[in-house]
C-alpha positions as CSV (number, residue, x, y, z in Angstrom):
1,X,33.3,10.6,14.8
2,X,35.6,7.8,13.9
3,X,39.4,6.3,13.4
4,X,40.4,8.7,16.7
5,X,43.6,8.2,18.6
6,X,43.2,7.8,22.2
7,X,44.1,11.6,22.9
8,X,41.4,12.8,20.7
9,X,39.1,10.2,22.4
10,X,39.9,11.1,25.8
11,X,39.7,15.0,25.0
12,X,36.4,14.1,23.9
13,X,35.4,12.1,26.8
14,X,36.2,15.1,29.2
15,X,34.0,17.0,27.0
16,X,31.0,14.5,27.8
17,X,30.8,12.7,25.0
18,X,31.4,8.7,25.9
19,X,33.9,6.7,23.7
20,X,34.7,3.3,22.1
21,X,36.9,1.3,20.4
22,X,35.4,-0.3,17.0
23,X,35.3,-3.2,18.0
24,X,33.9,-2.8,21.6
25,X,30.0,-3.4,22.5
26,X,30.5,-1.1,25.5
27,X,32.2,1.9,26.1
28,X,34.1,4.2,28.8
29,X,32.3,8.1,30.6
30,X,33.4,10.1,32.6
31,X,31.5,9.7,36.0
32,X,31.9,13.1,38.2
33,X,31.8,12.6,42.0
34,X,32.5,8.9,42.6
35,X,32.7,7.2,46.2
36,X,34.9,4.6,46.8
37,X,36.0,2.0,48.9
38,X,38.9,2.8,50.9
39,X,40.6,-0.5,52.4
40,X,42.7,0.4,55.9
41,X,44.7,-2.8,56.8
42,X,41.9,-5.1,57.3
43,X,38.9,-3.2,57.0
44,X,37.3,-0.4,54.5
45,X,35.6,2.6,54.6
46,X,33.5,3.7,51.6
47,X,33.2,7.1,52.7
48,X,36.3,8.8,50.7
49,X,35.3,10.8,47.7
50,X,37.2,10.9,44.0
51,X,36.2,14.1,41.4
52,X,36.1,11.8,38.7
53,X,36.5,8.7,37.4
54,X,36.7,6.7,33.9
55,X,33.9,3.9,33.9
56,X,33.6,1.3,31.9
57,X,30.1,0.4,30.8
58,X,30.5,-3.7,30.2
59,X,28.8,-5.4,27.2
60,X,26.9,-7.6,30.1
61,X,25.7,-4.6,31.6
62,X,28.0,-4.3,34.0
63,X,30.5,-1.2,35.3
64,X,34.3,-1.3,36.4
65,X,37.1,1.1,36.4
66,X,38.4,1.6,32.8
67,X,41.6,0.3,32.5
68,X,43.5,1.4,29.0
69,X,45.8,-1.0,27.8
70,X,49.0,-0.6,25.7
71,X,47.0,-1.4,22.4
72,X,44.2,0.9,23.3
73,X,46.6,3.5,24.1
74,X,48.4,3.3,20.9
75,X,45.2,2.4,18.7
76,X,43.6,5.0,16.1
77,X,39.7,3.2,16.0
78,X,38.6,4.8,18.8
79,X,35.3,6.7,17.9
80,X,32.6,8.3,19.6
81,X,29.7,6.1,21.2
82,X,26.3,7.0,19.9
């Protein structure tokens, strides 16, 4: 699927399905039961728990929160990674 807005996308994504703009090399999941770092003053815990979280799978291979921007928001090429 191809030329979605974002809310199709992100309908999509909650379904499983893993999305991308066009002109990404990566693209964003849906990652159930994450663990996080927790930062208390000046030290962290990484034993607090989060459902779910949007990840962003890098084109170098690396992860990191997704983080949708106005123009991703607002964009209609988002499509479904295959």
């Amino acid at each position: 699927m191809k030329n979605l807005t974002f809310g199709q996308a992100l309908e999509l994504l909650k379904q499983g399905y893993k999305i991308k703009r066009a002109h990404w090399l990566g693209y964003w999941y849906l990652q159930k039961r994450v663990a996080v770092d927790v930062i208390h003053g000046d030290s962290m815990d990484s034993v607090k728990s989060i459902p779910e979280m949007i990840v962003a799978k890098l084109a170098d291979g690396g992860y990191a929160p997704a983080t949708p921007y106005q123009g991703d928001i607002l964009a209609t090429d988002w499509e479904v990674y295959e």
